[in-house]
Every structure is written in structure tokens, then in C-alpha cells.
N, C-alpha and C positions, 0 to 999 in steps of 0.2 A: 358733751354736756347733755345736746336731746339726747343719746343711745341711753346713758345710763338710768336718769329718768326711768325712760320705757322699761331697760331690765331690772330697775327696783321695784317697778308698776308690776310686771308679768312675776319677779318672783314673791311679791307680799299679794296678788291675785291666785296664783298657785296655790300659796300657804292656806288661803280661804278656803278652795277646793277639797285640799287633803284635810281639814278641819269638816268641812261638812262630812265625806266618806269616814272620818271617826262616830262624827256624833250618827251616821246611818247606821254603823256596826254597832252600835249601844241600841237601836232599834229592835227589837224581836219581833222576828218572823214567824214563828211557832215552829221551824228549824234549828234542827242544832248547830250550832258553831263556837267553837273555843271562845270569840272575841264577846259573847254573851258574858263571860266573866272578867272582861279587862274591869271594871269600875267594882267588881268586888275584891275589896280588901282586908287582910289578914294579920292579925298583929305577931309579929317575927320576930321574938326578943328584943322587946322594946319598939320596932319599928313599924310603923305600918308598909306591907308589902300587896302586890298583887299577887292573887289566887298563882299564876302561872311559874312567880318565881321562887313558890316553895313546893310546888306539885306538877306532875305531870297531865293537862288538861288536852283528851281526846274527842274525836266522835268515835261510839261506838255503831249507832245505825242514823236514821237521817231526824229521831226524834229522842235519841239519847246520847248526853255527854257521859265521861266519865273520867273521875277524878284520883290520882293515885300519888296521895306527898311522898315526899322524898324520906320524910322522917316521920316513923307513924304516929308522934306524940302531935302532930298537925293534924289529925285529922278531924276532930273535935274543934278545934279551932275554924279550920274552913268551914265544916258544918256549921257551926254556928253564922260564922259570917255571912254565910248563903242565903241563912235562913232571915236572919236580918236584915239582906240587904231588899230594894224595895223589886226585884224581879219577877217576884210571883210564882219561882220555883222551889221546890222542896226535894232534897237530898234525902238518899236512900245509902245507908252507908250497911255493907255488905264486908267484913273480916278488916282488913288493911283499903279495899276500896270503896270508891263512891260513884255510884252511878247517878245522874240525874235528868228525868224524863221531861220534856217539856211539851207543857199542856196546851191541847188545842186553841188557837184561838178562836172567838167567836165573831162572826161576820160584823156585831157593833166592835168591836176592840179591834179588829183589824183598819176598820172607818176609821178609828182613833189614831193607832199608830200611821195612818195615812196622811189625815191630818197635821200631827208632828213634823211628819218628814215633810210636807208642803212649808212648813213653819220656818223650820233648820233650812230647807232650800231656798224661799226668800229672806231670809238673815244673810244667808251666803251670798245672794245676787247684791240687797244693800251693802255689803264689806265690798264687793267686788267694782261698784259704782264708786262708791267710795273711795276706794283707790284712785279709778279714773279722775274724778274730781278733783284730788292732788295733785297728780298729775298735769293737770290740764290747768291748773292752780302755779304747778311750780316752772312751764312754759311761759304763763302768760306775763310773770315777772322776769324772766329770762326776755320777753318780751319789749316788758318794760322800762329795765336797763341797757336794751340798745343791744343785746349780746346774742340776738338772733333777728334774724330777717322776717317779714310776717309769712312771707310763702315756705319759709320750713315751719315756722310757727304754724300752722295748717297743716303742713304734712304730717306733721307729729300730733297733732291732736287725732287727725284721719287714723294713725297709724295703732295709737292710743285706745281710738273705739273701735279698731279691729280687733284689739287684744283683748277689751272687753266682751265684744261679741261673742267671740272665745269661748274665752271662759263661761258666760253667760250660758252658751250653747253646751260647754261641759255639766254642769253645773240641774241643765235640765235633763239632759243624758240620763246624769245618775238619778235624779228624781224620778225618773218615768221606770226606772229601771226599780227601785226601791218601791214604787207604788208596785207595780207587778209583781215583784215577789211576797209582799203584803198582805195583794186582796187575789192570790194564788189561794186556792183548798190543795 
């Protein structure tokens, strides 16, 4: 009963983790990387798709993506989308492909995007407390139907804020980690 508990706790604390590392990859660095376009989307014969699964999305150098559908009648399509969507980049589209340059950022907008990431990283630490808290919630009724003892009742809590600590300590890893490639020139 405590084990499982715990492994519901570590894997909906996990889930939080990899939910923050998405919403850092939606962050811009003023480096290229492919997952820059996960949140732009494309309408695919009725559907709304991501850029990646009607296109082939590269880096060409460390300040340019580039973009090549799979069916050139997409490629107006993407373009558009890109341009709409709220990134602040603008596609150059060259025969069948699309290259797209991404522009320096400025010492305030890097502040900015730093900010954010301090935001998304304390959202992630509240889910991950939060967790704990049920946790330590669904013990102390285990508690108090008689169906544990209080000395495991304690160990499982102890065991509980170590898993948070955890994650907590994960959690600023990649924060500190996000901040420096941020306020990098």
C-alpha cells in the first residue's frame, strides 16, 4: 500500500519534470533547434498537424533552421503558419525550401525569457509539492484506519520528501541550466 503510494508520487512528480523540459523547449534561445517549431501548426487536409509531420525540420548552422515538406503544395502553408504563429520568426522560402534565420536576441528579452523560465520552474516545484501533499494526505488516512503503524507512517513520509527533494533538485538543475543558455551571447 505505502510502496505504491510513493510510485504514484515519483511517477505523476516525473510527469511534472518532463512537462517543464517541454514548456523550456518552447523557450527561445536565439539558437536554432527543430523543437522551436513543435507549437507551430499546419492545417493538413482538414487537420491541424505539426510543422514536423508534414516537413522535414533541420538545423542548417547554429542560427538557421530549415524547412523542406514532403509535398511542395505545403509549403505556403507552413509559411504562412510560421508567420502567424507568435515566434517572432520570418521564413525565407528559396524554390521547394525554407530556410529560417533566427534573430538575435536582445540582452532585455533574454531578462524576459529568463524570467519565464523562473515562472514554468516554480509552477513545476508547486505540482511537485503538490504531489507530496497527497501523498502524505493519502498516508495519514492509511493512518487513520488503523492499516499502518505510525513508525512506517514516518518512514513514508521521510521517504516522500526525499523523493521530493528529488525532483525539486531536478527541477533547479534544469533551471539553472535554461537560465545559462538564455543570458549566453
Amino acid at each position: 500500500m505505502l510502496q505504491e503510494i510513493r510510485e504514484d508520487a515519483k511517477t505523476r512528480m516525473q510527469k511534472s519534470v518532463e512537462t517543464l523540459e517541454s514548456n523550456f523547449a518552447k523557450i527561445r534561445t536565439g539558437r536554432a533547434h527543430p523543437s522551436i517549431l513543435d507549437s507551430v501548426r499546419v492545417d493538413y487536409y482538414g487537420s491541424d498537424v505539426p510543422v514536423s509531420q508534414v516537413a522535414n525540420v533541420n538545423v542548417e548552422d547554429s542560427r538557421t533552421l530549415t524547412v523542406q515538406p514532403w509535398e511542395s503544395n505545403m509549403l505556403q502553408k507552413i509559411e504562412k503558419a510560421i508567420m502567424m504563429s507568435d515566434l517572432g520568426i520570418n521564413p525565407v522560402t528559396t524554390g521547394n525550401m525554407m530556410r529560417i534565420p533566427m534573430p538575435m536576441l536582445t540582452e532585455e528579452r533574454r531578462k524576459e525569457f529568463a524570467k519565464v523560465a523562473r515562472a514554468e520552474a516554480e509552477s513545476a516545484r508547486v505540482a511537485v509539492r503538490n504531489i507530496r501533499r497527497d501523498a502524505n494526505g493519502d498516508v495519514k488516512n492509511l493512518l487513520k484506519d488503523k492499516e499502518i503503524t505510525e513508525d512506517e507512517a514516518r518512514r513514508s513520509d521521510d521517504e516522500i520528501q526525499k523523493l521530493t527533494d528529488q525532483f525539486v533538485g531536478q527541477i533547479d538543475a534544469l533551471l539553472t541550466e535554461k537560465e545559462n543558455s538564455l543570458l549566453e551571447i
